[in-house]
FIKOLDO-231963 format. One record per residue (C-alpha): residue number from 1; residue in three letters; x, y, z. Coordinates in pm, 1 decimal, decimal comma. Layout:
! residues N
- NUM ala X Y Z
...
! end
This chain:
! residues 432
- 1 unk 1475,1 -1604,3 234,8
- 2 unk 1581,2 -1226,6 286,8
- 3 unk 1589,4 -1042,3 -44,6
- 4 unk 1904,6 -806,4 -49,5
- 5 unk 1907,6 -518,9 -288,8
- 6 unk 2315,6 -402,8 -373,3
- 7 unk 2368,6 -51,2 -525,0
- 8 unk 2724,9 -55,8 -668,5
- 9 unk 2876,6 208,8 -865,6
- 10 unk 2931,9 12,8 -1199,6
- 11 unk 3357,5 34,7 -1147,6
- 12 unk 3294,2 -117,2 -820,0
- 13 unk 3112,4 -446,2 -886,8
- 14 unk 3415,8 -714,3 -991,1
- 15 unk 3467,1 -705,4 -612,2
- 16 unk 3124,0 -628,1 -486,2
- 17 unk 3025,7 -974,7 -656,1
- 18 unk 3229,4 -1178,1 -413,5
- 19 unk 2940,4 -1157,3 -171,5
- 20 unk 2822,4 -1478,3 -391,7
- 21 unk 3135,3 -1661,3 -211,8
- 22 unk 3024,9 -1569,9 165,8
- 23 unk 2681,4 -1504,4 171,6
- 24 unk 2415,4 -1762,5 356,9
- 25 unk 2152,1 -1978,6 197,1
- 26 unk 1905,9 -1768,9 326,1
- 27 unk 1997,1 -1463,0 112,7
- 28 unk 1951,8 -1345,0 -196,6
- 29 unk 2136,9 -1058,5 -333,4
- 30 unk 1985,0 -864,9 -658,4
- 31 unk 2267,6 -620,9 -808,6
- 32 unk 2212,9 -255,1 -950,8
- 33 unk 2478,3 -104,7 -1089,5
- 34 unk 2520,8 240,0 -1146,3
- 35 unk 2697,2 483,4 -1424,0
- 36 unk 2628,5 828,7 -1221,6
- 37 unk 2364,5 959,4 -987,2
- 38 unk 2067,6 1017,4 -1205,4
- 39 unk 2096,3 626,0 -1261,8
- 40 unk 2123,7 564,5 -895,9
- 41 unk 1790,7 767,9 -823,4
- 42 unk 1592,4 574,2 -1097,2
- 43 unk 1770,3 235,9 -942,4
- 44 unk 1675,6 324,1 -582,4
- 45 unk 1325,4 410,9 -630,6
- 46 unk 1273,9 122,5 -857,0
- 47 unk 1425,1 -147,7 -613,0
- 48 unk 1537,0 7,0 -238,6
- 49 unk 1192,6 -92,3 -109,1
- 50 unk 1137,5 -361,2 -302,7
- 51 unk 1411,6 -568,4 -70,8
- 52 unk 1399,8 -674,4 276,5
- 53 unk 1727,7 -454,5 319,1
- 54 unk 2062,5 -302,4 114,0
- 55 unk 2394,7 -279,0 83,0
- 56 unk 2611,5 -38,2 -108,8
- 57 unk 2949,7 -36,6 -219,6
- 58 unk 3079,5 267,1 -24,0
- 59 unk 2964,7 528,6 176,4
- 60 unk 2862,0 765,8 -152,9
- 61 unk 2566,4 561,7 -280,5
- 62 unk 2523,9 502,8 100,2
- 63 unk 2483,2 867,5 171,4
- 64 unk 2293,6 981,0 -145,4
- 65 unk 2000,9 702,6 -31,3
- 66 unk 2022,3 857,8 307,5
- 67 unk 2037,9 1203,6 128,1
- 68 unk 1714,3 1113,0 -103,4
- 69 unk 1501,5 836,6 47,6
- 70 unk 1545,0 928,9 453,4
- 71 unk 1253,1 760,6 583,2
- 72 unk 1323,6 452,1 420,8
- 73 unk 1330,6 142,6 715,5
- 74 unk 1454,0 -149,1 612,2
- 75 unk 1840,5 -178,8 755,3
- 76 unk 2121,2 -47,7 521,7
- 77 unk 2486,8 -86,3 556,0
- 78 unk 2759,4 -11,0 306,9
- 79 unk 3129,3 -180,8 298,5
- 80 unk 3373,1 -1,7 394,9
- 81 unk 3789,6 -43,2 442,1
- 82 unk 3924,9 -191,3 775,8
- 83 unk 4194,8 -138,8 952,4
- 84 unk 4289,3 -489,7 891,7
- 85 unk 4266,7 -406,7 499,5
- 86 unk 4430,2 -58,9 528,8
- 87 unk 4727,6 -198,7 721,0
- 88 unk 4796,9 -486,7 508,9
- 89 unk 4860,4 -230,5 228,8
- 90 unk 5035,1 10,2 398,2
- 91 unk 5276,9 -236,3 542,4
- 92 unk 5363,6 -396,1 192,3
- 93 unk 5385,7 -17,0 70,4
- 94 unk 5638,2 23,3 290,5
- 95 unk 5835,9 -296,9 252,7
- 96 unk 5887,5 -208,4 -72,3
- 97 unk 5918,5 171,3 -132,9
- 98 unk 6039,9 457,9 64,5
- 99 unk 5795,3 690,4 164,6
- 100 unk 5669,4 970,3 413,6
- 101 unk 5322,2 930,2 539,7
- 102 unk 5264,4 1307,8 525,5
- 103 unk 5342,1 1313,1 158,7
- 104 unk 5018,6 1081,1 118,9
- 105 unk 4701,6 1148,1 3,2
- 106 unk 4384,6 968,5 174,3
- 107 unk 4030,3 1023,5 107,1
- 108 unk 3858,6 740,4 307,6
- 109 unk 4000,9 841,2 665,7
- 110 unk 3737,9 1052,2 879,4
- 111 unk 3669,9 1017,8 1258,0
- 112 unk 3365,0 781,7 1182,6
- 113 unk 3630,4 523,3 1114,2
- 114 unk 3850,2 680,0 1402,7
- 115 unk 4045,5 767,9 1093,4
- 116 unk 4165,3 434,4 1109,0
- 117 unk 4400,9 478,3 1349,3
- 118 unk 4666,8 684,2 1169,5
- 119 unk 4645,5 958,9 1445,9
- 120 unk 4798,7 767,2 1700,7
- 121 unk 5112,1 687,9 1556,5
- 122 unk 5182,2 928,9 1271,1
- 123 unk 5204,7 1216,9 1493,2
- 124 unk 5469,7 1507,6 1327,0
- 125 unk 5435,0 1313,1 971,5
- 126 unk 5028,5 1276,7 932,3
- 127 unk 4859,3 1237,1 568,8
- 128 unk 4664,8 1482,9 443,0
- 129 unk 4336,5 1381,7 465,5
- 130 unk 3993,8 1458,4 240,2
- 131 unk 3785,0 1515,2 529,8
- 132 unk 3726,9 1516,9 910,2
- 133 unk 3382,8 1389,4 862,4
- 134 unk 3206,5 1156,9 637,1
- 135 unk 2948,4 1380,6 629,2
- 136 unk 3143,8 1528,6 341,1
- 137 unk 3001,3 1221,4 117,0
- 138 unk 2681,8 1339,6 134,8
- 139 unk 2701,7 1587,9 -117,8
- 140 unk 2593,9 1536,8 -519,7
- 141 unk 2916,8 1686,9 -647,4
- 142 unk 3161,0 1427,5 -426,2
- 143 unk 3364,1 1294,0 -632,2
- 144 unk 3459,3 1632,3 -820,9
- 145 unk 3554,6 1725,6 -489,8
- 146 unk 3773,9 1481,5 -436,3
- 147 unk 3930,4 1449,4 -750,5
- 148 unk 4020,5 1828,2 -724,8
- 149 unk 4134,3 1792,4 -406,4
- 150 unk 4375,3 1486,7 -505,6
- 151 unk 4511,4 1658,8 -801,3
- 152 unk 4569,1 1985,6 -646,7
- 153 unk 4756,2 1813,4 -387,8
- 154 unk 4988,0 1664,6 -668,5
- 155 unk 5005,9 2002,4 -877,8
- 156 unk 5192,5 2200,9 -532,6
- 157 unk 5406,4 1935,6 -515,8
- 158 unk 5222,4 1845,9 -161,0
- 159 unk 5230,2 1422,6 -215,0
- 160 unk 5360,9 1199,9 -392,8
- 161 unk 5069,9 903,4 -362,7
- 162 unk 4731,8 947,9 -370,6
- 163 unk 4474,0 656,0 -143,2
- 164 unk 4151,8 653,9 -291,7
- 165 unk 3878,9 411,9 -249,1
- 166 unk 3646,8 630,0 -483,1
- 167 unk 3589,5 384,9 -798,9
- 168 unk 3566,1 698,2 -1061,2
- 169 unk 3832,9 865,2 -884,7
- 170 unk 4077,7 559,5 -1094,1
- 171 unk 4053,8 714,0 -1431,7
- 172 unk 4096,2 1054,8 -1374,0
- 173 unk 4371,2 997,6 -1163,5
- 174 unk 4567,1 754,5 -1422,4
- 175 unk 4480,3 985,9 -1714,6
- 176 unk 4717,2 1251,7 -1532,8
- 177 unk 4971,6 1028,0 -1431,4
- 178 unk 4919,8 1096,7 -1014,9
- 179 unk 5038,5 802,6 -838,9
- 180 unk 4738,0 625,1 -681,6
- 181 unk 4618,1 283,4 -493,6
- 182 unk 4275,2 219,7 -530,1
- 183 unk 4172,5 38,7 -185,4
- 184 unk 3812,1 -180,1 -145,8
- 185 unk 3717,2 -370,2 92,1
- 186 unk 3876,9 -711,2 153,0
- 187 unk 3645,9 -1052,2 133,1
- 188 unk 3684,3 -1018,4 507,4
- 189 unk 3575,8 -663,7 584,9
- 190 unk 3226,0 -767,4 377,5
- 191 unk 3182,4 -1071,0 602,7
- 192 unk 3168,7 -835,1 872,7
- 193 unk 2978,4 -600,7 734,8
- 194 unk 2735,3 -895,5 594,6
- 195 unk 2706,9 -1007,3 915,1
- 196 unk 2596,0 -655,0 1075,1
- 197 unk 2345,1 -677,9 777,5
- 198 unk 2192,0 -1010,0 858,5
- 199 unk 2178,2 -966,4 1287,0
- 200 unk 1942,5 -640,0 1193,2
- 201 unk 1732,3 -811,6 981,3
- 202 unk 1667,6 -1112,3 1246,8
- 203 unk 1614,9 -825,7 1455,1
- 204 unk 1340,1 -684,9 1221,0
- 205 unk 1197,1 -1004,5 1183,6
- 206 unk 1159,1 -1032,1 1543,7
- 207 unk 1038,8 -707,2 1617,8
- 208 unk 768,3 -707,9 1362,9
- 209 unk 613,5 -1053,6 1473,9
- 210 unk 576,7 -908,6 1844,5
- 211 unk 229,2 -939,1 1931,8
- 212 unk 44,0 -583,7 2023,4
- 213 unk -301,1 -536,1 2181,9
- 214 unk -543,5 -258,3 2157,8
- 215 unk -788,1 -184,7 2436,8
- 216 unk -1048,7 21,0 2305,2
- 217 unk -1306,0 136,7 2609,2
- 218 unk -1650,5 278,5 2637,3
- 219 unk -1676,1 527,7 2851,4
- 220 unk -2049,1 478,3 3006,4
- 221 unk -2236,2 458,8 3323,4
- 222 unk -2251,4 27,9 3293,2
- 223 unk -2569,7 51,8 3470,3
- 224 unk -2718,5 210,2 3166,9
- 225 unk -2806,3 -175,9 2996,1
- 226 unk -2952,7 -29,8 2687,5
- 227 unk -2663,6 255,0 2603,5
- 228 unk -2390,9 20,8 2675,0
- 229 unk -2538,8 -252,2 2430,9
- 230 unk -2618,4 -26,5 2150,3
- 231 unk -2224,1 166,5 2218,5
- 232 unk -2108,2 -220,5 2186,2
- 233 unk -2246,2 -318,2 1889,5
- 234 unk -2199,9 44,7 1707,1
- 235 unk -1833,4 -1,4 1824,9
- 236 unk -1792,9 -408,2 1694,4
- 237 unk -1977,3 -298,0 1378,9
- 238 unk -1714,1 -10,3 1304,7
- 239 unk -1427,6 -213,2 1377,7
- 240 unk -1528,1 -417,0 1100,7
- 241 unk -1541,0 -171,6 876,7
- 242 unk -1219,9 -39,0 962,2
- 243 unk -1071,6 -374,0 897,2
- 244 unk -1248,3 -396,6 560,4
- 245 unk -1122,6 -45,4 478,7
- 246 unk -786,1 -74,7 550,9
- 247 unk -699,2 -471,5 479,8
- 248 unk -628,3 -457,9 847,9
- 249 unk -518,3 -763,4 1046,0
- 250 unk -650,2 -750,5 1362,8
- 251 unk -814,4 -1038,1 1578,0
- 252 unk -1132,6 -928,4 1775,8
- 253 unk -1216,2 -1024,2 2160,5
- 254 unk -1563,8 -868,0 2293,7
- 255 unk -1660,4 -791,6 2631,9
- 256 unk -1943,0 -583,4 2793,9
- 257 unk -1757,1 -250,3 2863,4
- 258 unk -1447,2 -274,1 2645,0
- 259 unk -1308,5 -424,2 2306,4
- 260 unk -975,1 -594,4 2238,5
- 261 unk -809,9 -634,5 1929,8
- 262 unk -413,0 -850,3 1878,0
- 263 unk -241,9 -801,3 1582,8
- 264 unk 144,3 -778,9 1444,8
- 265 unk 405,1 -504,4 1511,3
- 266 unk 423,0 -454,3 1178,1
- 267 unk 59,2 -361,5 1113,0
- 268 unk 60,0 -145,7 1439,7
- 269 unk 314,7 59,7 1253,1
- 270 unk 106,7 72,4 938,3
- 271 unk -190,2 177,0 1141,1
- 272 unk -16,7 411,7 1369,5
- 273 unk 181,6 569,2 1070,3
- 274 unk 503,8 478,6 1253,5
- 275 unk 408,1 620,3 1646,3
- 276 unk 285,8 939,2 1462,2
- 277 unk -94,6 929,2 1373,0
- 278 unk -346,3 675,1 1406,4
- 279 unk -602,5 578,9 1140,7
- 280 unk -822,5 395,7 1411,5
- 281 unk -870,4 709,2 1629,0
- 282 unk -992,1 929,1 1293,1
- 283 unk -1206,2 643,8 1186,0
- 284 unk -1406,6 582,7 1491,6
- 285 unk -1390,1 967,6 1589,7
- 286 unk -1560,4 999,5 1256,1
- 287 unk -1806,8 691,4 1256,6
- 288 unk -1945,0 680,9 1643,8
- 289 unk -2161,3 890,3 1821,6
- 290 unk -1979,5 901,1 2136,6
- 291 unk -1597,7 885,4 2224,3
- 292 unk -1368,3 559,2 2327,5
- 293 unk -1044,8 547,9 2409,2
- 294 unk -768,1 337,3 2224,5
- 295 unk -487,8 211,1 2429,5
- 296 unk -216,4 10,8 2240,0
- 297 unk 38,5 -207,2 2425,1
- 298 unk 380,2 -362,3 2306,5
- 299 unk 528,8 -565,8 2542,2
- 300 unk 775,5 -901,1 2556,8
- 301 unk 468,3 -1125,9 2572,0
- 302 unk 85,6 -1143,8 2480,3
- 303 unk 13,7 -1033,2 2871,8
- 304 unk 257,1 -778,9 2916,0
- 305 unk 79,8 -641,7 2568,1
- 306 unk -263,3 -678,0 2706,7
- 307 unk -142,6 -465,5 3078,0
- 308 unk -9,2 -221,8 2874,1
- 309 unk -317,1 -165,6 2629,8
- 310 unk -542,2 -154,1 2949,9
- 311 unk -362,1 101,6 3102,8
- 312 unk -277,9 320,7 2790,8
- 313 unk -669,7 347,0 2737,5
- 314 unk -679,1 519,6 3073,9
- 315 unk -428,4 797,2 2977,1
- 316 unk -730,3 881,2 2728,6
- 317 unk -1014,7 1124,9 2771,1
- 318 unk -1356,5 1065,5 2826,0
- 319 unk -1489,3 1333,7 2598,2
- 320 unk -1315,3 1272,4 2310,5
- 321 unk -1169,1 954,9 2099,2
- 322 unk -825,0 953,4 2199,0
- 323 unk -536,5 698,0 2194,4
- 324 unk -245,1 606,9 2334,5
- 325 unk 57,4 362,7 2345,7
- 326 unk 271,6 237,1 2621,1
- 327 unk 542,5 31,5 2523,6
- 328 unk 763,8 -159,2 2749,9
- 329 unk 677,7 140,5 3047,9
- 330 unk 710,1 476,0 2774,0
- 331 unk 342,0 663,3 2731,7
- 332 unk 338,7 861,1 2364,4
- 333 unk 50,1 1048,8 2267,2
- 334 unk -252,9 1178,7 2305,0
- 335 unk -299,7 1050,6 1933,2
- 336 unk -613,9 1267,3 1820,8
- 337 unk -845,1 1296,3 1469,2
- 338 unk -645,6 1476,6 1212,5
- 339 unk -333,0 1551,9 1440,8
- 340 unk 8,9 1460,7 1345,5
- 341 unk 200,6 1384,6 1681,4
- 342 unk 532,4 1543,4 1665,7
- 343 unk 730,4 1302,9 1963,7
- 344 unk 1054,1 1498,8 1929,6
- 345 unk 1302,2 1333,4 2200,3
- 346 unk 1492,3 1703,5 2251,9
- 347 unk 1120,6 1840,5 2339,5
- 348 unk 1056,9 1544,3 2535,5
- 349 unk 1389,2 1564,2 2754,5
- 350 unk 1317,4 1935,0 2838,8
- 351 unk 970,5 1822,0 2928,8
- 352 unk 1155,7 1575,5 3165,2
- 353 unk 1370,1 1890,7 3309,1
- 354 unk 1019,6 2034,1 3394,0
- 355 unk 850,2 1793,5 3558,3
- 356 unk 1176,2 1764,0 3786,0
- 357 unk 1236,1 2129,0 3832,6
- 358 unk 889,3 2221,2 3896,7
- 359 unk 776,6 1903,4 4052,8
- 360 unk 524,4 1808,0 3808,6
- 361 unk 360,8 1498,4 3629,2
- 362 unk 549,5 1420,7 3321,2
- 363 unk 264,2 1283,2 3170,4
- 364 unk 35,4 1628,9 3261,0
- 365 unk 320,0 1826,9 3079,9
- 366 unk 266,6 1613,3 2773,1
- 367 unk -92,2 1631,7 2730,8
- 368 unk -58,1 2006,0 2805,9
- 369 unk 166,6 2018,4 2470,5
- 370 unk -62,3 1831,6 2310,4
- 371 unk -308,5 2056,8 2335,6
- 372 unk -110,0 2327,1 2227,4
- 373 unk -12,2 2141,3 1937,3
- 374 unk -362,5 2070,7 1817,2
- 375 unk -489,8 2402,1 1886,0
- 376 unk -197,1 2548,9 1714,3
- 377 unk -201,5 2859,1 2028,2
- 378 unk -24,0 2887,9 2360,9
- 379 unk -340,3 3100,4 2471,2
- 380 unk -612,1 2860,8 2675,0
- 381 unk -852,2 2895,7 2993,0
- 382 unk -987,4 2622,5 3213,5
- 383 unk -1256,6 2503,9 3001,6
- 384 unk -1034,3 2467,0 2652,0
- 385 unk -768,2 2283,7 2904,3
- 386 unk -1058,1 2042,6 3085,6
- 387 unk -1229,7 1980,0 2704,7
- 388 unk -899,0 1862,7 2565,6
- 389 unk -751,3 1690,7 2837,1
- 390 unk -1120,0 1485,0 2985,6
- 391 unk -1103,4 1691,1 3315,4
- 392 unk -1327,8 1898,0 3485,8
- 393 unk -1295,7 2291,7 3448,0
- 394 unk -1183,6 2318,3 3830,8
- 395 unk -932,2 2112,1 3720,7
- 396 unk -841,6 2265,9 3437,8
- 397 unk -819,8 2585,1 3685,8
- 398 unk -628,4 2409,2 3914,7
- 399 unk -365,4 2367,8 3691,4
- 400 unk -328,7 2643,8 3493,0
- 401 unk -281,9 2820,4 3840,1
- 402 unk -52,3 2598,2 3948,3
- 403 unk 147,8 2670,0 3593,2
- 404 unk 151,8 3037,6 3625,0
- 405 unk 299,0 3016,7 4001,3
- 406 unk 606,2 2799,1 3867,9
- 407 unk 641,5 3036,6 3604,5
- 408 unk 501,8 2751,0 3335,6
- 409 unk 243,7 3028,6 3233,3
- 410 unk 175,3 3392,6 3229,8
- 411 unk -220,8 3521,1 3338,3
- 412 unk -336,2 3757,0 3064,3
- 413 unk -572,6 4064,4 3133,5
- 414 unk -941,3 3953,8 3157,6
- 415 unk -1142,7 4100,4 2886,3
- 416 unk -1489,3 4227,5 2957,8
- 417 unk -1758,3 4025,2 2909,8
- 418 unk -2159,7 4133,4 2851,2
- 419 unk -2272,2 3825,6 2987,1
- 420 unk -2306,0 3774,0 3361,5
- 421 unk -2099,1 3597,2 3568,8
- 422 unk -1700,6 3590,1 3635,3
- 423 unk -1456,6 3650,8 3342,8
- 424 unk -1299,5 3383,1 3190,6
- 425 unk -914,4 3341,0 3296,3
- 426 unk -648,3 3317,8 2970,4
- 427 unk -315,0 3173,3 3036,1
- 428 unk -65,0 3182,1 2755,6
- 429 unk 164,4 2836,2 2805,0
- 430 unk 530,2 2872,8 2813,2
- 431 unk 666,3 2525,3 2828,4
- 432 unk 1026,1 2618,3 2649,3
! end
């Protein structure tokens, strides 16, 4: 049974309350009606996330949740007018009155909607029209806006009819005698729209009950009997207390060199703070002596899962706890102790550029801004590089060089040094 929260302004919910006639047995719709905005706030941090997902009755509640709550992730929709529903209207308007369709008003026609396709046949006799965007509805003071806009219209004489699909917009409109049809959406457009509603939350569903393993390695010489069995059970024993810590669900498989763990989707997200940060990596950086690496993998099936895992863990370093995920063939990370990663797709498309132009590993370009993300400086030499990425410092060397000829880096002046032996190198990173 999904639990569906509505938010309808408190004008609006005589015809909101038809969903009772279409919706499916498996739904159940809780309704919170609202007076103003300060009521909506209270309602939507009382019940938005109490619900499996929402509906609203227009795109103004719509857009002040967005507005106010915009990490929320449970699917939202609101209702909005068809064309089927706008039509209808417009062609009994007509039937019975005579009347210019640039001497009309319309506040619900933007190009999200295609501005319901007014544009392709009222060309030399278009409405006027609120807005070319519904970003317009995003603002607090909306429906001020709109009611000034409607009656200013009617004060130069501009229309003669005002379309509104505003509920508060009714009153003021009626107490000043503008002409006005109040539009909603038909029983018809909500189907639709109840429909879009119910196809995301399968999807959800679905999604969260995918199965996703984590291969967590030790990195150790497995000749070494004693080390490895002591890194074992130091490892096993942690990963019970990370479970006990964190309520976690997680189903443990042991073997000599490596641990697995399955659990849901939805408690990789909990643990991974949504792709971003993972609790695992800071709680066994923290707890062991010696680094592992955590790969996660999400795949269509439990062995897909377990090849991606595998090969995520050996994205990792060896000298520090590090994880990774691969899911269905994409590599995000490193994900480190106490860093927040920051996978922005703009930065991650001029990354791609890069590796094209310059004929580099994708994957080496996103460690490398890794690193400069957790060290919070463009400014590193070979052995900072090899440390962070689990390299050797000729390695480390190798590369930087390599970034300075394509231009990727710029060699700064070696400083003098009272200890013997070759100055360090400094590259400052230019990856923009």
């Amino acid at each position: 049974m999904y639990k569906i929260n509505v938010f309808t302004a408190k004008l609006s919910l005589s015809w909101v309350t038809q969903l009772e006639k279409i919706k499916p047995s498996f739904c159940h719709f809780h309704y919170h009606p609202y007076t103003d905005f300060e009521h909506l706030n209270a309602l939507l941090k009382q019940h938005l996330l109490a619900g499996d997902g929402a509906l609203f009755s227009g795109q103004i509640p719509y857009f002040f949740s967005q507005t106010y709550f915009p990490n929320t992730a449970i699917p939202m929709l609101y209702f909005d007018i068809s064309e089927r529903d706008f039509y209808r209207v417009l062609t009994e308007l007509f039937y019975d009155n005579t009347i210019a369709m640039n001497r009309i008003a319309i506040d619900f026609c933007y190009e999200e909607n295609e501005y319901l396709g007014i544009h392709e046949w009222s060309i030399g006799r278009q409405p006027y029209l609120f807005s070319q965007t519904m970003n317009e509805f995003a603002s607090n003071d909306i429906v001020e806006k709109a009611a000034n806009w409607h009656i200013q219209l009617h004060r130069d004489n501009k229309v003669d009819l005002s379309f509104t699909r505003i509920a508060e917009m009714r009153e003021r409109l009626a107490q000043l005698n503008i002409p006005f049809i109040a539009f909603h959406p038909s029983r018809h457009a909500m189907q639709l729209t109840l429909d879009q509603l119910v196809n995301q939350l399968q999807l959800r569903q679905l999604e969260q009950n995918k199965v996703v393993v984590v291969h967590i390695l030790i990195p150790i010489d497995k000749s070494n009997i004693d080390e490895l069995e002591y890194r074992q059970i130091a490892l096993y024993k942690a990963i019970l207390d990370f479970k006990q810590r964190y309520a976690s669900t997680f189903i443990v498989h042991r073997e000599a060199s490596y641990m697995a763990l399955i659990t849901t989707y939805q408690q990789f997200l909990i643990t991974t703070d949504d792709y971003t940060h993972c609790q695992l990596v800071d709680f066994l950086d923290d707890t062991l002596q010696f680094p592992v690496k955590i790969g996660w993998g999400i795949g269509n099936s439990l062995t897909e899962s377990q090849k991606y895992a595998k090969r995520a863990a050996t994205l990792c370093s060896s000298k520090e706890t590090q994880g990774y995920i691969i899911e269905h063939e994409k590599e995000i990370g490193p994900l480190l102790n106490g860093t927040l990663l920051q996978f922005d797709n703009e930065k991650q498309q001029l990354l791609q550029k890069l590796s094209v132009t310059h004929d580099i590993p994708l994957l080496q370009l996103q460690k490398i801004e890794a690193v400069i993300e957790r060290l919070a400086t463009t400014i590193v030499n070979g052995e900072l590089l090899s440390k962070h990425l689990g390299i050797t410092v000729r390695s480390a060397n190798r590369i930087l060089k390599q970034l300075h000829e394509k231009n990727l880096a710029v060699e700064l002046p070696s400083t003098t040094s009272t200890t013997r032996g070759r100055p360090k190198k400094y590259y400052q990173l230019d990856l923009n």
